[in-house]
C-alpha positions as CSV (number, residue, x, y, z in Angstrom):
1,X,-22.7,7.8,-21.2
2,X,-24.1,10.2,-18.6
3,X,-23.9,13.6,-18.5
4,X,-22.3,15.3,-15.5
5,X,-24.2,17.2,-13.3
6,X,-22.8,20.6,-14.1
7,X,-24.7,22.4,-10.8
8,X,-22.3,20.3,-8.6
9,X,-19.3,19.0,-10.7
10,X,-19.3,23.0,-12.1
11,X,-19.2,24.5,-8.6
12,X,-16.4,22.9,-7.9
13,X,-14.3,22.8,-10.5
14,X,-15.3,26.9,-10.7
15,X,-13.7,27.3,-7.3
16,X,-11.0,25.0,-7.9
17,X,-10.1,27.5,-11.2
18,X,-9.5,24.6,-13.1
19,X,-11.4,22.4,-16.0
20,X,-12.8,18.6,-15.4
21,X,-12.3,19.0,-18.9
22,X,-9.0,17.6,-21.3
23,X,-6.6,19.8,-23.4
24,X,-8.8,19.5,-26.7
25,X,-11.7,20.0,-24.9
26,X,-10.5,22.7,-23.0
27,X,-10.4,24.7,-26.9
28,X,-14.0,27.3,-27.4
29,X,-14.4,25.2,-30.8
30,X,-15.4,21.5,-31.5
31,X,-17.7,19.3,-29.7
32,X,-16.9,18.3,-26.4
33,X,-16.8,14.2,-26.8
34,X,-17.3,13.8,-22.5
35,X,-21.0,15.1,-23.5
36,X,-24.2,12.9,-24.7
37,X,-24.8,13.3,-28.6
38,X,-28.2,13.7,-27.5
39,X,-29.9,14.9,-24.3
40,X,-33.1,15.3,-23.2
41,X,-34.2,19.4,-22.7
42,X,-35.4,19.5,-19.0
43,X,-32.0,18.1,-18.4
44,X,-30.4,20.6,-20.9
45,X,-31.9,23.7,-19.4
46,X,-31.1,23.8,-15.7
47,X,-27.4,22.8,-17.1
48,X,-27.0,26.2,-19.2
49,X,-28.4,28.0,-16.0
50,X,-26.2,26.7,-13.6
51,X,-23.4,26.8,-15.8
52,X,-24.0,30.4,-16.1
53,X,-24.3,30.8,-12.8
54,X,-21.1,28.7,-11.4
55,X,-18.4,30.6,-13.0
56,X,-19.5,34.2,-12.3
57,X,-21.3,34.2,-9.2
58,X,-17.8,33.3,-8.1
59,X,-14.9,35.0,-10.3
60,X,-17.2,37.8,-11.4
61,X,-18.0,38.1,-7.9
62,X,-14.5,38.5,-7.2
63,X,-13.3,40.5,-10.0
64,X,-16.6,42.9,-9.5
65,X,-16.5,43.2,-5.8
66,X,-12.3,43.6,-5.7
67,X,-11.8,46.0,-8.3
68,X,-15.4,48.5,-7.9
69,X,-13.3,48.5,-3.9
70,X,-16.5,47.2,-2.7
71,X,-14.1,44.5,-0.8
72,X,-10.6,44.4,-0.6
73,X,-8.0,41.8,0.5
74,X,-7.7,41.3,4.1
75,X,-4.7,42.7,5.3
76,X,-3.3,39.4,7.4
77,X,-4.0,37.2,4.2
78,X,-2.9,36.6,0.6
79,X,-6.0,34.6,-1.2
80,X,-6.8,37.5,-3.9
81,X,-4.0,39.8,-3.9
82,X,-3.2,39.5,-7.4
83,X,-6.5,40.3,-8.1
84,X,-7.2,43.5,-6.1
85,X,-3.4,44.4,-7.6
86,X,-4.6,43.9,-11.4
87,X,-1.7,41.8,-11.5
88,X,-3.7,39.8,-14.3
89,X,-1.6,37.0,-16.9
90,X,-3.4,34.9,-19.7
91,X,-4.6,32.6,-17.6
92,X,-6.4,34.7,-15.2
93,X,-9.8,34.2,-14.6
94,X,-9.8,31.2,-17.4
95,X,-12.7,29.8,-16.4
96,X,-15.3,32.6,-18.0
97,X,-14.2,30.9,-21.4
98,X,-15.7,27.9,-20.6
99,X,-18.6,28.8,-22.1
100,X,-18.0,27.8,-25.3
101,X,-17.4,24.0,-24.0
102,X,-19.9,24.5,-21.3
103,X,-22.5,26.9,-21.8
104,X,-22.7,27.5,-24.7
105,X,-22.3,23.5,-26.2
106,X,-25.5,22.6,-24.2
107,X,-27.4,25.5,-26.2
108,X,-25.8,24.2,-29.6
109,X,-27.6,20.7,-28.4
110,X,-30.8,22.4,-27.5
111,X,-31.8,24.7,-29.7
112,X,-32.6,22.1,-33.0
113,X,-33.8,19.7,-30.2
114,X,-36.3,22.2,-29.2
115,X,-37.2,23.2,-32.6
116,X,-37.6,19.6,-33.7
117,X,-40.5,19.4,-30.9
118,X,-41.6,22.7,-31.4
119,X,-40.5,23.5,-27.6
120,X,-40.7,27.0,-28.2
121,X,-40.0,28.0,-24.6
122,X,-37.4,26.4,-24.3
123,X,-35.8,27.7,-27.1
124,X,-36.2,30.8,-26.1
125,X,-35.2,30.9,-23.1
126,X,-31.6,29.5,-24.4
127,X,-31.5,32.0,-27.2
128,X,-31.4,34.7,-24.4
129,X,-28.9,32.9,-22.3
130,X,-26.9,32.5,-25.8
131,X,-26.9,36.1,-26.0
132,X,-25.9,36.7,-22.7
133,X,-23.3,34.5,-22.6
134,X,-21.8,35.9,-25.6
135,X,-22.3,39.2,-24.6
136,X,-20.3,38.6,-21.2
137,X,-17.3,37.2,-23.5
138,X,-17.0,40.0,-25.6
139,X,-17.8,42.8,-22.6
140,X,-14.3,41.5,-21.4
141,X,-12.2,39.7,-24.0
142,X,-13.5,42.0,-26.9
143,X,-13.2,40.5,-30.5
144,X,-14.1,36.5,-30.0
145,X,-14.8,33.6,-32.0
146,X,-18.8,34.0,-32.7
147,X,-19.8,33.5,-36.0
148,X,-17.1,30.3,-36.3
149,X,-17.3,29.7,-32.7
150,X,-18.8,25.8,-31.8
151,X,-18.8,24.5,-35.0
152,X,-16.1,21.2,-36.0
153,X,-16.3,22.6,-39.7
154,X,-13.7,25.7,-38.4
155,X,-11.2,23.7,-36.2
156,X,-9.3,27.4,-35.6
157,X,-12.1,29.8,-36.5
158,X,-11.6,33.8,-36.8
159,X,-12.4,36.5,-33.8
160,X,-14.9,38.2,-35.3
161,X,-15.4,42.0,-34.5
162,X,-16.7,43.0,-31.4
163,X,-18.1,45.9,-32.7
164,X,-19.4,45.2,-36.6
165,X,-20.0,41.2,-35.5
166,X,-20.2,40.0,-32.2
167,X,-22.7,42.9,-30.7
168,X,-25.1,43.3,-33.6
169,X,-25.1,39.2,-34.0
170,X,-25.7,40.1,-29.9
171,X,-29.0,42.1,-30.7
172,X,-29.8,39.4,-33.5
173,X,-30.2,36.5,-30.8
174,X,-32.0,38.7,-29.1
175,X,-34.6,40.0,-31.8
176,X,-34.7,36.1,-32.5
177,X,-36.0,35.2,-28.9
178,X,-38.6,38.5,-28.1
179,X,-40.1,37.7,-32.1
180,X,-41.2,33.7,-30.4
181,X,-43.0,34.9,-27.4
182,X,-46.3,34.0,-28.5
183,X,-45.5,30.4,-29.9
184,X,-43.2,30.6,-26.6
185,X,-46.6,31.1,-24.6
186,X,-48.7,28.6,-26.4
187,X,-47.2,24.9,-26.1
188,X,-49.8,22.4,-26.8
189,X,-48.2,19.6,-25.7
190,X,-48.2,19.8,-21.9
191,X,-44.9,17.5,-21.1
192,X,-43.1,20.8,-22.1
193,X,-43.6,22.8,-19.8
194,X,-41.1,24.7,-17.9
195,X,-41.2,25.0,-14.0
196,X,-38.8,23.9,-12.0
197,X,-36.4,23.8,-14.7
198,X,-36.1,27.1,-14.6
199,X,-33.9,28.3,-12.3
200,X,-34.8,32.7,-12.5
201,X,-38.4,33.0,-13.8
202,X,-39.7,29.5,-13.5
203,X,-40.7,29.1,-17.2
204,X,-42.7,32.6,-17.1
205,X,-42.0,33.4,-20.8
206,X,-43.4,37.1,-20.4
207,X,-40.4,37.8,-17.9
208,X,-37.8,36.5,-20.2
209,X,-38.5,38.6,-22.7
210,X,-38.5,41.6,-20.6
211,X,-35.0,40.3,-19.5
212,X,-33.7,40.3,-23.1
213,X,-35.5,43.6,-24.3
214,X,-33.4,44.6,-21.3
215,X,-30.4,42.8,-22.3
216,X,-30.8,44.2,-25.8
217,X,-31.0,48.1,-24.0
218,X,-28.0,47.3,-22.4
219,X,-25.8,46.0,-25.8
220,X,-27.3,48.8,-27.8
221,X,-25.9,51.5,-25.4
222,X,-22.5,50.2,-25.7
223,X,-22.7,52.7,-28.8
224,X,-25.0,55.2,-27.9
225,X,-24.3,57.5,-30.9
226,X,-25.0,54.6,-33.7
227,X,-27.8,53.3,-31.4
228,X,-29.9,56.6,-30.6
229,X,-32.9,55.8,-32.6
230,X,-33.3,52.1,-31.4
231,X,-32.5,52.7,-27.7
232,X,-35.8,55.3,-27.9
233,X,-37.8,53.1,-29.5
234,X,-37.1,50.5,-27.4
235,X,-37.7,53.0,-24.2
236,X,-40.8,54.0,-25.8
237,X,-41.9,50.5,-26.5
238,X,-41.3,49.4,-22.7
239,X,-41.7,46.2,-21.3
240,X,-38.3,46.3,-19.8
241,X,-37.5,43.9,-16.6
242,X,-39.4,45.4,-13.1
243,X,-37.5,42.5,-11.2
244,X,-34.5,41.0,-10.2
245,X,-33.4,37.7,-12.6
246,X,-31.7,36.3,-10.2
247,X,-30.7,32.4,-8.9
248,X,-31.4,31.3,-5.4
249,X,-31.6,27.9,-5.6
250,X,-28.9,27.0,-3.0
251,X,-28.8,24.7,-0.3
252,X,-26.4,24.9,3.2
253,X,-24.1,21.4,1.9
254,X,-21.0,21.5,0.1
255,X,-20.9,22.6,-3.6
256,X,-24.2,23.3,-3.0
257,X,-24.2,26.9,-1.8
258,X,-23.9,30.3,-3.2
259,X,-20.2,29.6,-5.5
260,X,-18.3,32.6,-3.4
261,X,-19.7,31.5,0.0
262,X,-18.9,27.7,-0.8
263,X,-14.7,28.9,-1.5
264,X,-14.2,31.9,0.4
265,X,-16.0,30.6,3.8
266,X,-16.5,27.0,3.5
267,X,-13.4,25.8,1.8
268,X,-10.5,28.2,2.6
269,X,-8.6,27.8,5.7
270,X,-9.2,31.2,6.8
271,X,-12.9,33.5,6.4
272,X,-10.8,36.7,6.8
273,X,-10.0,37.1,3.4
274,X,-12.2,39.8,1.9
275,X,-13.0,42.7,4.0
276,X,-14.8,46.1,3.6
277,X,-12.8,48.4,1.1
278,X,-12.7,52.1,3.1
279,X,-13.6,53.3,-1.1
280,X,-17.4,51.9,-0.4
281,X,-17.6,52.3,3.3
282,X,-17.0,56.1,3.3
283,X,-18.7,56.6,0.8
284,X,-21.6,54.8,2.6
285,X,-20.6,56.6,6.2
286,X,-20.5,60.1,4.5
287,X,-24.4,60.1,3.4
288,X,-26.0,57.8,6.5
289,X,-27.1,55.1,3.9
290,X,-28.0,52.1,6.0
291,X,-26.8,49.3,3.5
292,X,-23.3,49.4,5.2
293,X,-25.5,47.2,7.4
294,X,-26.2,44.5,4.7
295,X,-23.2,44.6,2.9
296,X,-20.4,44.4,6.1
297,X,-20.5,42.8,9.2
298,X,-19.8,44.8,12.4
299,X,-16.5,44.9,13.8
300,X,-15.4,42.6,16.2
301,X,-14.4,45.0,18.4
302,X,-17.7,47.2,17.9
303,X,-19.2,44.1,18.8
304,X,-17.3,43.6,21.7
305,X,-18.5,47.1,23.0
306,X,-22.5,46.6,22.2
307,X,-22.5,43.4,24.1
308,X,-21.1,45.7,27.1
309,X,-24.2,48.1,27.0
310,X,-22.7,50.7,24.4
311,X,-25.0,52.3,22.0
312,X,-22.5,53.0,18.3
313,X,-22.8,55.0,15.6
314,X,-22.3,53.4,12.3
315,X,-19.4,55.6,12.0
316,X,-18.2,53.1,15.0
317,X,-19.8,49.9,13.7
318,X,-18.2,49.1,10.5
319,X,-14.8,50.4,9.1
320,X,-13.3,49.7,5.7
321,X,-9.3,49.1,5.1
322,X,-7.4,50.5,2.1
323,X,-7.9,49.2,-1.1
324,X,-4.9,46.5,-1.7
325,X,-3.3,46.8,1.3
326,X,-0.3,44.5,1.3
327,X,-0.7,42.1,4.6
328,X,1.6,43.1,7.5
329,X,2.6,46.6,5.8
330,X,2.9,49.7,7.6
331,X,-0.2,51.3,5.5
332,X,-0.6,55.0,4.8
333,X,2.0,55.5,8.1
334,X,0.3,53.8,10.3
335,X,0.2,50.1,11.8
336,X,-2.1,48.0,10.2
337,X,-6.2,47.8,11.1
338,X,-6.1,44.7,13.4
339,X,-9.0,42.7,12.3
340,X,-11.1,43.3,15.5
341,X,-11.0,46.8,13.9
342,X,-12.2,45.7,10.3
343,X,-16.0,45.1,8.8
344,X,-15.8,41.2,7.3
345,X,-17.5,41.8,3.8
346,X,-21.1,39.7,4.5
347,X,-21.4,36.5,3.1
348,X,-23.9,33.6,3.4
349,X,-24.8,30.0,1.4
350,X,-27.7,31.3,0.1
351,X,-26.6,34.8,-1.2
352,X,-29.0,35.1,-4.6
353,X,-26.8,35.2,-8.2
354,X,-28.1,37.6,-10.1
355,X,-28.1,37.9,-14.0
356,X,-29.6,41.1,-13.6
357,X,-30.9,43.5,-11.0
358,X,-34.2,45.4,-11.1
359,X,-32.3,48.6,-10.0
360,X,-29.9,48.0,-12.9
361,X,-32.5,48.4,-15.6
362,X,-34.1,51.8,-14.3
363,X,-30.8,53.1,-13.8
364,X,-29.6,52.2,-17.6
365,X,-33.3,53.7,-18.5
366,X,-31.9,56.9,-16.6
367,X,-28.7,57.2,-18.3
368,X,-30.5,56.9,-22.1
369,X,-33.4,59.4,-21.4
370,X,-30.5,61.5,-20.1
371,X,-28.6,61.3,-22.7
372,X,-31.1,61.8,-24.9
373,X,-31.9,65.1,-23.0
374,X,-35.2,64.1,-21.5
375,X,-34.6,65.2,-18.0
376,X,-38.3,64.1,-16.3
377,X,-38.1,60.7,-17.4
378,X,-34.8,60.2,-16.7
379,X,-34.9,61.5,-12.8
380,X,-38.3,59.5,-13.0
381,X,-36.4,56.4,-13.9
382,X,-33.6,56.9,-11.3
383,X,-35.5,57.6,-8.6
384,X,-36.9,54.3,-9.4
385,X,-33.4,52.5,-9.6
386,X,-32.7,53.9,-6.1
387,X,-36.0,52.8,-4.5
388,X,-35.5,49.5,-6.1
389,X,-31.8,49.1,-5.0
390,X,-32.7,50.1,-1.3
391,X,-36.2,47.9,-1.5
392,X,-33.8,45.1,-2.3
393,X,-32.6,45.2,1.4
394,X,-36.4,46.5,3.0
395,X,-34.7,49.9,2.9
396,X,-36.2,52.9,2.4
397,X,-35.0,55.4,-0.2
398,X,-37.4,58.3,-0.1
399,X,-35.6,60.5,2.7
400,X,-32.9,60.1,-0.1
401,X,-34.0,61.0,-3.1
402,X,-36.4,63.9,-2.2
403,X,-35.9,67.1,-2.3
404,X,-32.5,68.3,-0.2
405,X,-32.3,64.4,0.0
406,X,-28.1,63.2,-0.4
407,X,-29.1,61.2,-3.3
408,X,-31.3,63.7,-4.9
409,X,-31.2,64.0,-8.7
410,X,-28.8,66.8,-9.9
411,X,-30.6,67.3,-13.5
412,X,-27.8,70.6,-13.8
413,X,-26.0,68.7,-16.7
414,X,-25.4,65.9,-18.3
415,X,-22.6,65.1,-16.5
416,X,-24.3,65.5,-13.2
417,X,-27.1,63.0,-14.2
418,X,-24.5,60.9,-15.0
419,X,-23.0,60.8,-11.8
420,X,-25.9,60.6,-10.0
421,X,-26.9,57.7,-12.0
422,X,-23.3,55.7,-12.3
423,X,-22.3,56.1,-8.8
424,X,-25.9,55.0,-7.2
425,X,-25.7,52.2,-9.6
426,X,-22.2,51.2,-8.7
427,X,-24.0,50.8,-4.9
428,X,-26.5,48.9,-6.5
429,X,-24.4,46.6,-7.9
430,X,-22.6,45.3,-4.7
431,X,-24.0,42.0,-3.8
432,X,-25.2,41.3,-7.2
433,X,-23.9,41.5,-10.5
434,X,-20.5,43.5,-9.3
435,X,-18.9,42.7,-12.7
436,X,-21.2,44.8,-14.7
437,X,-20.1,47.6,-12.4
438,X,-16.4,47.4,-13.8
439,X,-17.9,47.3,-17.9
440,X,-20.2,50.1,-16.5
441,X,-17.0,52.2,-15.1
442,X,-15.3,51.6,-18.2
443,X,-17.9,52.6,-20.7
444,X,-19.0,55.9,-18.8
445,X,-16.1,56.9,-17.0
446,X,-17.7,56.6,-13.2
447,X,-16.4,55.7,-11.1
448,X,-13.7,58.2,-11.4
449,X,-10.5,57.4,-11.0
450,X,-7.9,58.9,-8.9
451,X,-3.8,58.2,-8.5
452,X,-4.2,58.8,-4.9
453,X,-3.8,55.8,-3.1
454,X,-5.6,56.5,0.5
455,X,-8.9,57.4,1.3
456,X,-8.8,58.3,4.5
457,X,-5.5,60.6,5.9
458,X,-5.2,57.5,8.9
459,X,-6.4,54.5,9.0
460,X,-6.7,54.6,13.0
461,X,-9.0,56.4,14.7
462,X,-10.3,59.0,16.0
463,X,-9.0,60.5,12.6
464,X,-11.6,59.9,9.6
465,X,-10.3,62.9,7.8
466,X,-10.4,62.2,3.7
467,X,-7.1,62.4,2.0
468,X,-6.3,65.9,0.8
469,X,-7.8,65.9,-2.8
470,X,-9.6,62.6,-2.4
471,X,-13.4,62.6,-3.5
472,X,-15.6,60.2,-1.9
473,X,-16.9,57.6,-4.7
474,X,-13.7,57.6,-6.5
475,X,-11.8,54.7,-7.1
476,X,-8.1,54.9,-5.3
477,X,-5.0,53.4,-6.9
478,X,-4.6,50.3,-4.9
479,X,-1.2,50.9,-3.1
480,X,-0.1,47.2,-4.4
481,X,-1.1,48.1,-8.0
482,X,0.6,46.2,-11.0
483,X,-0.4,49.4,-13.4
484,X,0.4,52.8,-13.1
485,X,-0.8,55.3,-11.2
486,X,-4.4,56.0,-12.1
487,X,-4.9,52.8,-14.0
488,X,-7.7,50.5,-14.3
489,X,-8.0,46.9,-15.9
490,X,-10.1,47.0,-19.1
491,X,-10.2,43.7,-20.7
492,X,-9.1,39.9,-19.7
493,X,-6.5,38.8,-21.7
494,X,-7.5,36.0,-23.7
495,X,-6.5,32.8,-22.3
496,X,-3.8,30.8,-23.3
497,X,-6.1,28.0,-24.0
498,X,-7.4,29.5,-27.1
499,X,-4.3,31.1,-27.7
500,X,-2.1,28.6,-27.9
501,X,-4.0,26.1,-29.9
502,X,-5.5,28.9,-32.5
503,X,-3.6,30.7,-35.2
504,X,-6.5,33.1,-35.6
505,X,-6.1,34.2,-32.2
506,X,-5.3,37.9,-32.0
507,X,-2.0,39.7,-30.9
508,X,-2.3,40.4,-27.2
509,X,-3.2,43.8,-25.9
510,X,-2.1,45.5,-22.6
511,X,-4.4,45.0,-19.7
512,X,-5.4,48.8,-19.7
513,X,-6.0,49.0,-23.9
514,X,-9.4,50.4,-23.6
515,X,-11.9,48.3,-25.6
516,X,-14.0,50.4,-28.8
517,X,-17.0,51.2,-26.5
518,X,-14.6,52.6,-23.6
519,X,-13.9,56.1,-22.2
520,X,-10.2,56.7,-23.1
521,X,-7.1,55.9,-21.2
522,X,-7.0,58.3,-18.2
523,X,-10.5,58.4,-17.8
């Protein structure tokens, strides 16, 4: 039998939202009988990558981008307006648990496989992706099937804690992985080396286990309290990423692009969809920052004007619409934003997939030297996350973070580092890993959220006035919004597919139940 070629036949079935897969093997628990019993490792490794990459780089795309009002649904279409409305239902975003027949089976298969041939490197490199695929499960489903999970012996297994199981069996994996580095680095046999297979570091084992020392920083700060004394050694200890882990191996065909390019450009019957959110543009307007110009097109009718001669201000360049603005409604009192009159949220095949961005470690770095009341390192470390996330674009950050600069540290308190740190990060974010943003707003609290629903008092022009009350980086309540006023999603309910089929499964909570690690209801 051959295996299926998961980078192409995943793609698609990702943007399709549906499985290639049959009921049973559908379930996150027995061995998926349309796979090899054996398979060779260079095979298995760029299958766990992709697989990885297929399903979020296009629903955690979405979900990130849609929710952190980074983009919003175009106001003349329909494609992701249950989305934008967290109007979520068990079968929502399905797909992510794939990764227990997916992701997660090809790891099973290659981990004894590479310990039987003492392929070290590979083995590390999927202990890390084990981690991290777990560790995306429980960010947004909470208590999962993990000690059980994947083995035929446990046809229903339990959902172990999230808290006392699933993230210390996290940190586990992880400790597993950074303690073979060194019979990682030294493979005798020289048919086992990694290169091409390799999709984010090329087989460099070094940067691997800077990504899951990261990766570990990032788990232990989900309980900063418990965690204190291993968060500073780990600080202490460095060797934390310096780089982006990201995927750009993506070609301009069919199924072979970037996974949110391929559906919202090359296969939907309209490109309008997803637009500039006016929460992110103003917020980018208000301080001058030049990403606007990488993250959203310019308006067609901007355009339109600097084809005639007409020098613009960003301010007329690129305009943002309201977050979940219904199509064809009369929004905020005034007529719609034609789409000559609306930025187009940027988009292209070979938009990287990140797994993690470089700007996203020094900013977590901040946040846990300022909570731990070192103020030096922790405006060192963000002035590095900003630097990083404007490099990213060949932007310059220093006339923004020096002094008088509008994204200078505020060191006054520790809620003003905070701030500083979540909401530069939240920028960072767009274009890359957006779903971390939303795990990020729910563990700290920033974002802010507000139950006003417009940010701007018009949407027309000449008028850019904010919303009485409104403070610029604060999430709106999107006028469409399924939840009440001042509500954000905290969780994905667990799919039906699981569900249905396991006894074990636990009772459903609401979509806004905040998980152990999150700020409380409200905030």
């Amino acid at each position: 039998m051959k295996r299926k070629n998961i980078f192409s036949i995943g793609l698609l079935t990702a943007a399709l939202g549906i499985s290639s897969m049959s009921c049973s093997d559908y379930l996150d628990i027995n061995t998926n009988p349309n796979y090899m019993a054996e398979a060779s490792l260079p095979n298995l490794l760029p299958s766990i990558e992709a697989g990885t990459m297929a399903y979020w780089a296009l629903s955690g795309m979405q979900v990130g981008e849609l929710w952190m009002q980074v983009a919003t649904q175009g106001n003349t279409t329909n494609q992701y307006n249950t989305t934008v409305a967290y109007n979520l239902n068990t079968t929502s975003y399905a797909t992510f648990w794939n990764a227990y027949s997916i992701q997660l089976e090809d790891i099973k298969m290659l981990l004894p496989e590479a310990e039987a041939q003492g392929a070290w490197n590979y083995w590390l490199i999927a202990k890390v992706l084990q981690a991290y695929n777990f560790h995306l499960l429980t960010d947004w489903y909470e208590d999962i099937p993990f000690t059980e999970a994947l083995n035929a012996e446990y046809p229903n297994p339990k959902y172990d804690s999230s808290k006392t199981v699933v993230y210390p069996g996290i940190i586990t994996l992880l400790d597993e992985a950074i303690a073979k580095e060194n019979d990682a680095k030294n493979i005798a046999n020289a048919t086992l080396t990694i290169s091409n297979q390799d999709y984010f570091f090329g087989g460099d084992i070094s940067k691997w286990v800077a990504f899951a020392k990261s990766l570990k920083l990032k788990v232990l700060m989900r309980d900063f309290a418990a965690n204190q004394a291993a968060i500073q050694s780990l600080l202490n200890a460095g060797g934390l990423l310096e780089e982006d882990c990201k995927f750009t191996a993506f070609t301009d065909a069919t199924d072979k692009g970037n996974p949110l390019y391929e559906y919202n450009i090359r296969q939907l019957n309209t490109t309008e969809n997803i637009r500039a959110c006016q929460t992110m543009v103003e917020y980018l307007l208000a301080y001058g920052d030049p990403r606007i110009a990488d993250f959203y097109e310019i308006t067609t009718a901007a355009q339109r004007r600097i084809t005639a001669g007409e020098v613009l201000t960003d301010r007329e360049k690129y305009a943002g619409i309201s977050a979940g603005a219904r199509p064809s409604s009369d929004t905020n009192g005034d007529n719609p934003i034609p789409l000559v009159n609306s930025s187009k949220y940027k988009q292209a095949y070979d938009d990287p997939f990140y797994l993690m961005n470089d700007a996203e470690v020094f900013f977590q770095v901040a946040e846990a030297w300022a909570r731990l009341g070192d103020k030096a390192k922790a405006k060192a470390a963000y002035d590095q996350g900003v630097t990083n996330a404007f490099a990213r674009w060949n932007r310059d950050a220093s006339s923004f973070i020096g002094e008088g600069g509008a994204y200078a540290f505020d060191d006054t308190s520790l809620d003003s580092m905070l701030k500083c740190i979540l909401l530069q990060k939240w920028i960072s974010y767009a274009k890359a890993n957006a779903w971390d943003s939303v795990t990020d707003r729910n563990r700290t609290g920033y974002p802010k959220l507000t139950t006003i629903e417009y940010v701007r008092v018009s949407n027309m022009g000449p008028d850019y006035s904010l919303t009485e009350g409104y403070e610029l980086g604060t999430l709106v309540t999107p006028e469409t919004s399924a939840l009440g006023a001042g509500e954000f999603p905290r969780r994905l309910l667990t799919p039906t597919a699981s569900s249905d089929y396991n006894p074990n499964a636990p009772e459903p909570k609401a979509l806004t139940a905040p998980m152990w690690w999150q700020v409380p209801a409200g905030q």
